[in-house]
Each structure stands twice: as structure tokens, then as C-alpha cells.
matplotlib code that plots the C-alpha trace (Angstrom):
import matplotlib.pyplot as plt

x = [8.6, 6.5, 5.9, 3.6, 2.4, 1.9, -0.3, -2.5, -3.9, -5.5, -7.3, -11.1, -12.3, -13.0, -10.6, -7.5, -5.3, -2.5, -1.4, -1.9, 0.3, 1.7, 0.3, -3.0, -2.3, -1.2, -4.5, -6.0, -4.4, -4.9, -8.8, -8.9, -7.2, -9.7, -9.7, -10.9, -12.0, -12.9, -15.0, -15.8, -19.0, -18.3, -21.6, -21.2, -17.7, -18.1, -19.6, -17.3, -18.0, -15.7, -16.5, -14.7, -14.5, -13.0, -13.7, -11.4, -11.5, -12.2, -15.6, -16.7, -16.4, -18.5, -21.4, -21.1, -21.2, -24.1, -26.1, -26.1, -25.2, -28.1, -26.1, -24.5, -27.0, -28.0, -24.7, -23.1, -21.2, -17.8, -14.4, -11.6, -9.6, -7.9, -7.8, -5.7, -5.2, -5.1, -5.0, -6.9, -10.4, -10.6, -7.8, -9.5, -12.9, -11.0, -9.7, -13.3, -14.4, -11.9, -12.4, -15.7, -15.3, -14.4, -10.6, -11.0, -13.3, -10.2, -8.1, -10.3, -10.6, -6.6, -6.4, -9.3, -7.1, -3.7, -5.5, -6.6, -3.2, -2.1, -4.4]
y = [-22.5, -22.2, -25.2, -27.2, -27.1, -23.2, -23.6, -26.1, -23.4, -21.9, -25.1, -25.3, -27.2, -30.6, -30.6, -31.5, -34.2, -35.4, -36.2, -32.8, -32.3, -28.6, -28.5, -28.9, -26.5, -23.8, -23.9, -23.4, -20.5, -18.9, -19.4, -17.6, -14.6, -11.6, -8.6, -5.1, -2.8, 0.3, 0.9, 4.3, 4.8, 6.0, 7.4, 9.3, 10.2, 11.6, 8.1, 5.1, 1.7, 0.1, -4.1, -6.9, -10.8, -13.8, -13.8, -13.0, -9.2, -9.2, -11.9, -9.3, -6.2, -8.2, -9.0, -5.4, -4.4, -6.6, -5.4, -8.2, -6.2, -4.2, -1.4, -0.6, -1.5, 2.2, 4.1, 1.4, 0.8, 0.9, 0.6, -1.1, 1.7, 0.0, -2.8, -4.4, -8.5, -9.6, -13.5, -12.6, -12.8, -9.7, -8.1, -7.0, -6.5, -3.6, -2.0, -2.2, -0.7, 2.1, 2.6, 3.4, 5.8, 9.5, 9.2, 6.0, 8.6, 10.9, 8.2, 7.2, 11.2, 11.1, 7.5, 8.9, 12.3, 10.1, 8.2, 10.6, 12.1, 8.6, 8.1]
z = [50.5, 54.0, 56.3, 56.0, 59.1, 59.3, 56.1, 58.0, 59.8, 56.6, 56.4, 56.8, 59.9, 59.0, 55.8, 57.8, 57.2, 58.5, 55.0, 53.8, 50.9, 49.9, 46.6, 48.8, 51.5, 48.7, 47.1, 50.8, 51.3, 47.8, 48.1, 51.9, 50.7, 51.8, 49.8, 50.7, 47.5, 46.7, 43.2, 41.4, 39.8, 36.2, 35.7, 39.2, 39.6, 43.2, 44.6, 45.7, 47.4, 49.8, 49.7, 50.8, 49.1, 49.4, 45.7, 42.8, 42.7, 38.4, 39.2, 42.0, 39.8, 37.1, 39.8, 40.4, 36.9, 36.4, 38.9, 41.3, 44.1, 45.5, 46.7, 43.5, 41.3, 40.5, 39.7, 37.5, 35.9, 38.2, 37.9, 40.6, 41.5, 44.9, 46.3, 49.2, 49.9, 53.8, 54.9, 58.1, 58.0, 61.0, 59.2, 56.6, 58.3, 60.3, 57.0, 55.5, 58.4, 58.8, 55.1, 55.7, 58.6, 58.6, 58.5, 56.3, 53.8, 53.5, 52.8, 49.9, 48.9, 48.6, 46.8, 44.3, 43.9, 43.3, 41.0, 38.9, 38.6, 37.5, 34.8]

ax = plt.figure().add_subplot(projection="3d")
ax.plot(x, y, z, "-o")
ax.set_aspect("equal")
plt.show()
């Protein structure tokens, strides 16, 4: 079980306590867990979308799906097809980024061609 003390640091600013309990700081730290995506359009094969939420990754895919999203309103519906968790906010604004640059596009290229394989 981790310290107490290290999960304080998950907390938000002005929910500390000093009788934070580990029930408490476990929720904390469930609810900041960032997530970087990628999503294929199944009416476009070819296009993909690289996101990032703090959300649970099955809601997001809905708001996708539902068109709530403005840049992938047009080629829904989509379908999860990777996804990868980080507890560091910068963390996994790097891998979005890098996902979406040109040696981040290969990467998706070979996770879309693995995928395929898999299915």
C-alpha cells in the first residue's frame, strides 16, 4: 500500500488535510490519472485522432461518438484502438505531442498495422 504522504501530492491545492485518510487519497489519485488515446474512424479507416483526458477513456469515446467533439464530429463513428495511462500531467502532454509528430505518426502507422493483425 503507498504512503500516505506520497499520495498527498496528488491532492488538489486547497483539498489538503492533515487528516487525509488513504481511502481518500486513493480516490485522488485514481481521478488524476491522464490518459493519451488514439481513435480510428470506422467510416475512414485511414484517419486517426490522438486525445488526451483526465476522463474515463469509455465516457470520452461516447462524447466522441456523439459528436461532441468538434474535431471528430465528421468521420464518426470511432473506435479506441490505444491508449496509454500516465499520473503526470506533462507526462502525457509530451506523449500526445510526440504522438502527433512525424516519428510519433509512424508509431501510430505500426500500432494501427499490429492492430489489424490482432483483430
Amino acid at each position: 500500500m503507498a504512503d500516505t504522504k506520497a499520495l498527498r501530492a496528488f491532492v488538489p491545492k486547497g483539498r489538503e488535510s492533515s487528516t487525509l485518510s488513504r481511502g481518500t487519497a486513493k480516490q485522488y489519485l485514481y481521478i488524476l490519472m491522464y490518459s493519451v488515446y488514439i481513435l480510428r474512424s470506422l467510416k475512414n479507416p485511414k484517419k486517426t485522432y490522438v486525445g488526451l483526458t483526465i476522463k474515463d477513456k469509455s465516457l470520452r469515446l461516447d462524447e466522441h461518438n456523439k459528436g461532441l467533439s468538434r474535431f471528430t464530429k465528421v468521420d464518426r463513428p470511432w473506435e479506441l484502438i490505444y491508449f496509454e495511462n500516465f499520473y503526470c500531467k506533462l507526462c502525457s502532454e509530451k506523449r500526445e505531442q510526440f504522438l502527433k509528430s512525424g516519428f510519433g505518426y509512424r508509431f501510430r502507422k505500426m500500432i494501427l498495422e499490429n492492430y489489424d493483425k490482432l483483430r
